[in-house]
C-alpha positions in Angstrom: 102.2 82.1 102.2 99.9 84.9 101.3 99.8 86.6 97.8 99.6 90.3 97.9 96.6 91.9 95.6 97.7 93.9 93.0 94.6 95.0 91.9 91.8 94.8 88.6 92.2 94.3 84.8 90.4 93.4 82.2 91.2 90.4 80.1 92.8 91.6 76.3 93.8 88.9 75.3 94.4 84.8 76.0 97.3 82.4 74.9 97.3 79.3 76.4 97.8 79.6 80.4 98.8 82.9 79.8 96.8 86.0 79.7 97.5 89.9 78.7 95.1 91.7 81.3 95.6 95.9 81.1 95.3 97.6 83.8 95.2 100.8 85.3 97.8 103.1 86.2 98.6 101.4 89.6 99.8 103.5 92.4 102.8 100.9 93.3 103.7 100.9 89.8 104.4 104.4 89.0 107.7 104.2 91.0 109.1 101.0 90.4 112.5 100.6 88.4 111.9 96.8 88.1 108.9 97.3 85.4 110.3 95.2 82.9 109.9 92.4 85.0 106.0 92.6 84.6 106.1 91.6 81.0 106.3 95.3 79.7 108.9 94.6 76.8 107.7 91.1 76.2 105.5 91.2 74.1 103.5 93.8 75.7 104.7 97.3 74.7 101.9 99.3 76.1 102.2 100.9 79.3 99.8 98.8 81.8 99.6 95.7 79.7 100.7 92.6 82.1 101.0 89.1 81.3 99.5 87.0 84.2 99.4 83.2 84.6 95.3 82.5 83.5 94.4 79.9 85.9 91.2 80.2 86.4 90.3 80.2 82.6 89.5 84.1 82.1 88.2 85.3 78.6 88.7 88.1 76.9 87.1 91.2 78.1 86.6 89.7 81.4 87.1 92.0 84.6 89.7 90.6 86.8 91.7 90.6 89.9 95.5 89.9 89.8 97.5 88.8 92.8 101.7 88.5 93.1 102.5 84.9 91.7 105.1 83.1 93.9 107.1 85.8 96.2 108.2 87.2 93.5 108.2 91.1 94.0 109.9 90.0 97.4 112.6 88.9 95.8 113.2 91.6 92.8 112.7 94.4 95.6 115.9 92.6 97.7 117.9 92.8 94.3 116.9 95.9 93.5 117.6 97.8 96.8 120.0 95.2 98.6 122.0 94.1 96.4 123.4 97.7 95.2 123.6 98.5 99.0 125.8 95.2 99.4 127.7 96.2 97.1 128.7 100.1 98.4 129.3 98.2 101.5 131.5 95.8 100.6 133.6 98.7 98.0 133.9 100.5 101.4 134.8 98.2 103.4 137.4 95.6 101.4 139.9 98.8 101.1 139.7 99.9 104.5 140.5 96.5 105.7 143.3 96.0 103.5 144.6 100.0 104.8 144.5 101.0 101.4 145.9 105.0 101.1 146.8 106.9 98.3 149.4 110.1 99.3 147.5 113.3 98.7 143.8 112.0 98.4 141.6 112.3 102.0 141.0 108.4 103.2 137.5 108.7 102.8 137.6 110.3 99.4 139.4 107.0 98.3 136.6 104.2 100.7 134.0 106.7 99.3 135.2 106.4 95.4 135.6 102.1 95.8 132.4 102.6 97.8 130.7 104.0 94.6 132.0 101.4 92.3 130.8 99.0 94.4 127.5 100.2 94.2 127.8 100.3 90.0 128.9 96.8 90.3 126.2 96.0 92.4 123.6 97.3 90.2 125.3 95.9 87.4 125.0 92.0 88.9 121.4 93.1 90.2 120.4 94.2 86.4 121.7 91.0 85.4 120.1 89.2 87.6 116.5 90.8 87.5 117.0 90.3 83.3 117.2 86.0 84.3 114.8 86.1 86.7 112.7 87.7 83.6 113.5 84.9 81.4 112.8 82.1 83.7 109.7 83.0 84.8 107.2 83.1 82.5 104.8 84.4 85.1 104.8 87.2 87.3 101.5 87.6 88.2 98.6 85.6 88.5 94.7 85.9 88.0 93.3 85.6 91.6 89.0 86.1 90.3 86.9 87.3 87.8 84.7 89.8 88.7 81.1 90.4 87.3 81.0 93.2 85.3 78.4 97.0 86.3 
């Protein structure tokens, strides 16, 4: 499987297998609600800190390239997006397979109302999940190469 680049740092500091590289402001970053994932509130309070698995024995104020460690943005982006989506889905569908109707309401006022709290369940559950997935991997990232500095 192949790793997908997320681009250059430089080395801050180095604990064990584990290093705080800052980078940037990355493009695919700006956007993204799954940020605390990437070690930003771990530890790392500044914006474009990242803790990355240091396998390659970087030192401080080395320049370095990071790569995705393990799938891992694959798998937030399906509980960030999917999930929620499931959810709506499934608050939509459950009533109108049962023939739920309330007297007075449009029918798809009511499949659109379960249909939203579907979706806050959904994101609910997803939240959860994306915190454990932040506890049980210590590493989202990885250094991929250390580049030569000028």
């Amino acid at each position: 499987m192949m790793t997908a680049s997320i681009g250059k740092g430089i080395v801050r500091s180095v604990q064990e297998d584990t290093a705080l590289v800052e980078v940037g402001d990355l493009d695919a970053c700006s956007d993204c609600g799954a940020r605390m994932i990437c070690g930003q509130g771990q530890g790392a309070r500044k914006r474009g800190m990242l803790r990355a698995r240091n396998a390659i024995d970087a030192t401080v104020g080395q320049v370095v390239g990071l790569t995705e460690y393990h799938g891992t943005l694959v798998r937030v982006s399906f509980m960030q997006y999917a999930v929620p989506l499931l959810g709506f889905l499934l608050g939509v569908f459950i009533p109108y397979s049962a023939g739920l109707s309330i007297p007075a309401i449009a029918d798809e006022l009511v499949l659109f109302s379960f249909g939203l709290v579907g979706l806050f369940l959904g994101g609910i559950f997803s939240w959860k999940w994306i915190l454990r997935l932040t506890n049980l991997n210590k590493h989202i990232f990885q250094i991929s190469a250390i580049y030569r500095e000028g």
